[in-house]
C-alpha positions as CSV (number, residue, x, y, z in Angstrom):
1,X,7.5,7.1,2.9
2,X,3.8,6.8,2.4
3,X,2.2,9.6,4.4
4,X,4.3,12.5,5.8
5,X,4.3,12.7,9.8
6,X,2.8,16.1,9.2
7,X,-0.6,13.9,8.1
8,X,-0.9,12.3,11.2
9,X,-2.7,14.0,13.4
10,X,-5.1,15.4,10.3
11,X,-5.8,11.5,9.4
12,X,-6.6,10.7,12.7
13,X,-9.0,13.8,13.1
14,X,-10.6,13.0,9.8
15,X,-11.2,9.4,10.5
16,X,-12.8,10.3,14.2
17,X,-15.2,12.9,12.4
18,X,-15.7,10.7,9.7
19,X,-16.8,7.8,11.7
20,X,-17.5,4.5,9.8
21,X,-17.3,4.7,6.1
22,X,-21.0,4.1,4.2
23,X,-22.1,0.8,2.3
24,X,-20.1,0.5,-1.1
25,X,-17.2,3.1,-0.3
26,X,-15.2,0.9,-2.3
27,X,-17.3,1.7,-5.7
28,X,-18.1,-1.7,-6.9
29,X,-15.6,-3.3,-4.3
30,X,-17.0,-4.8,-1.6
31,X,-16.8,-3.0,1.6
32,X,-14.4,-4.3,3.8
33,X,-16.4,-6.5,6.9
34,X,-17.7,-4.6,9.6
35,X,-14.8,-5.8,12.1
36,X,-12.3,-3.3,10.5
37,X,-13.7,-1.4,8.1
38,X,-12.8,1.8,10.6
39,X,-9.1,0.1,10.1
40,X,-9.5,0.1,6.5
41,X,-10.9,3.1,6.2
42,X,-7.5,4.5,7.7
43,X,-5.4,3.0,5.6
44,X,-7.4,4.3,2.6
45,X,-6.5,8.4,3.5
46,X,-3.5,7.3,1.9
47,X,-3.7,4.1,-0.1
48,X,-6.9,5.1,-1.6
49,X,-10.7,3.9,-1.0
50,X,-9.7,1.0,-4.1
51,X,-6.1,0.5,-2.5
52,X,-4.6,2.5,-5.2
53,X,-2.7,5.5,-3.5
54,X,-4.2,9.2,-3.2
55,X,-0.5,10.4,-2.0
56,X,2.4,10.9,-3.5
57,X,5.2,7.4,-3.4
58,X,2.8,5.7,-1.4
59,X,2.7,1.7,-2.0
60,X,-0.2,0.3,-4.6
61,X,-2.1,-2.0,-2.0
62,X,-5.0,-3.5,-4.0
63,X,-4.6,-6.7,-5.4
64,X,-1.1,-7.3,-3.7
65,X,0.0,-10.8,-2.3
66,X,-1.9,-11.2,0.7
67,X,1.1,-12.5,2.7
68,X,3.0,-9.4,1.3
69,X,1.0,-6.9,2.8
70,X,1.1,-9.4,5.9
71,X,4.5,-9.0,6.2
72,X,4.9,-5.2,5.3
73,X,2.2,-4.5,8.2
74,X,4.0,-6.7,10.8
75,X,7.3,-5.1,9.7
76,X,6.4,-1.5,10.5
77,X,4.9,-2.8,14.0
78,X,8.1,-5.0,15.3
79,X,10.7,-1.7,13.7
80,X,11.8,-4.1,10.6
81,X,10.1,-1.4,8.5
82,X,10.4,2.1,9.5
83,X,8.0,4.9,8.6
84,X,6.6,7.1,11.4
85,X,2.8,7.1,10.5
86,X,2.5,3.4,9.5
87,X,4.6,2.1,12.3
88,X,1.9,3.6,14.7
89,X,-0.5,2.6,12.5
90,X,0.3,-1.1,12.9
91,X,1.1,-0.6,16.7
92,X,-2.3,-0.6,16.8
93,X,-3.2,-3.3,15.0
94,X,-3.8,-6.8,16.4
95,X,-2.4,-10.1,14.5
96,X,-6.4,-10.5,13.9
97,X,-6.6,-7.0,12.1
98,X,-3.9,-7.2,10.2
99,X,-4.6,-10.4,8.4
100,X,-8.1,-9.4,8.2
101,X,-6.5,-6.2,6.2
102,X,-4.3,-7.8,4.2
103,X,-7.1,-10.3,3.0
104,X,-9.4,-7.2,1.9
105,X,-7.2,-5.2,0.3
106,X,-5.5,-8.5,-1.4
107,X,-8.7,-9.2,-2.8
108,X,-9.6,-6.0,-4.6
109,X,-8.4,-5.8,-8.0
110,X,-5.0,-4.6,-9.5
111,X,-5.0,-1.4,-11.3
112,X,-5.0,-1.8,-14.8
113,X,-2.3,1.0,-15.4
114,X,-1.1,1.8,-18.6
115,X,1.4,4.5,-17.9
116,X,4.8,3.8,-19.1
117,X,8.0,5.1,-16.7
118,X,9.4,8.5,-17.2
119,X,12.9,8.9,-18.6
120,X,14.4,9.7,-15.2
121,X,13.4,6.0,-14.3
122,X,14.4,4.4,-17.5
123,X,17.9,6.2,-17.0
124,X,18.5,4.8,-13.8
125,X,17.2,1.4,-14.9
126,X,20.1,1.6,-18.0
127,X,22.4,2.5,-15.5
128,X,21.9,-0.7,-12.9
129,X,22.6,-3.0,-16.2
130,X,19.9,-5.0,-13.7
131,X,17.1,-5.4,-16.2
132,X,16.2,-9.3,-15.4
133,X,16.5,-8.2,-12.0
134,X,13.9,-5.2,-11.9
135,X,11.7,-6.9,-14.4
136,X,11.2,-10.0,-12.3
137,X,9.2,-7.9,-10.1
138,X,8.4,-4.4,-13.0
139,X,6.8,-4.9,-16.4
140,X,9.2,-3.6,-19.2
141,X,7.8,-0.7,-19.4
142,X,8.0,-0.2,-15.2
143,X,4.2,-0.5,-15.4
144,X,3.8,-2.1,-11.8
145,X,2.6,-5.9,-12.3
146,X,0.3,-7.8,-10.0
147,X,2.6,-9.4,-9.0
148,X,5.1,-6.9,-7.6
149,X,5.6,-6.8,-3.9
150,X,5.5,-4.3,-1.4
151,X,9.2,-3.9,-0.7
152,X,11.7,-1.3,0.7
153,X,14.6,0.2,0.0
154,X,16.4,-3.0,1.8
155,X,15.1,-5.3,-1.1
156,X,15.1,-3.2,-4.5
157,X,18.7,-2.8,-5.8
158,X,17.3,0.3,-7.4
C-alpha cells in the first residue's frame, strides 16, 4: 500500500498550501513541465521529489518503464489495482496526465542502490525454490533493477 488512507487528507492539505513546487525541486532533475508539475508534485509526498519513495513499501517510480507506470496509474483508476489514496489519485487524472506522468518520472534516473536484502527476504526467496523467477525481475542480491516493474501482489509469486 503506498500511502496509508490516514495521509490523505494531510497530502492534499499540504499540496494546496504548498502550491506549485519551485524551479529545480527535482535537484539536478529537470522539473516536470508546467502542465502537471502540481500532479507531480503529489505523487512526490510519497514517491519522493526524485521518484524514489519517502514512505514506507511504497513503489520506486524513477526510472521505471514508462508504459509500466502507464499501466499501474490506469489500473488504480478503472479498480484493477486497488489502493485507497492512489485510486483517487488517478480518478483525477486524465489519459493526458497520466502519460504525461509516466513520461517524467520514467525519465529520471534509477537509484543506484546498493543495499543487499535482509535475511527475512532471502528466507522467503529459499523457500519459493523460484530464484529464475524472482531474479528475472530482482538482482541476486534483491537489489531492485531498472528494469523491475511496478507490480502487485496479483503478479509476484512472492
Amino acid at each position: 500500500m503506498p500511502c496509508s488512507n490516514a495521509l490523505a487528507p494531510f497530502v492534499i492539505a499540504a499540496l494546496v498550501a504548498l502550491g506549485p513546487p519551485p524551479a529545480g525541486a527535482q535537484n539536478n532533475a529537470a522539473p516536470p513541465p508546467a502542465a502537471i508539475s502540481h500532479k507531480a508534485k503529489l505523487c512526490q509526498m510519497c514517491h519522493g521529489k526524485k521518484g524514489l519513495p519517502t514512505v514506507k513499501n511504497t513503489p520506486i517510480i524513477a526510472g521505471q518503464h514508462e508504459s509500466s507506470l502507464l499501466i499501474a496509474l490506469q489500473e488504480y483508476r478503472n479498480g484493477a489495482r486497488t489502493d485507497d489514496l492512489m485510486g483517487r489519485i488517478a480518478k483525477n487524472l486524465s489519459d493526458d496526465d497520466m502519460k504525461a506522468l509516466a513520461a517524467y518520472f520514467s525519465a529520471l534516473p534509477w537509484p543506484a542502490y546498493r543495499e543487499p536484502a535482509d535475511a527475512a527476504s532471502i528466507t522467503r526467496f529459499q523457500a519459493l525454490d523460484a530464484g529464475k523467477m524472482c531474479t528475472s525481475c530482482h538482482r541476486e542480491d534483491f537489489v531492485p533493477s531498472p528494469t523491475f516493474a511496478i507490480t502487485s501482489a496479483r503478479t509476484c509469486p512472492a
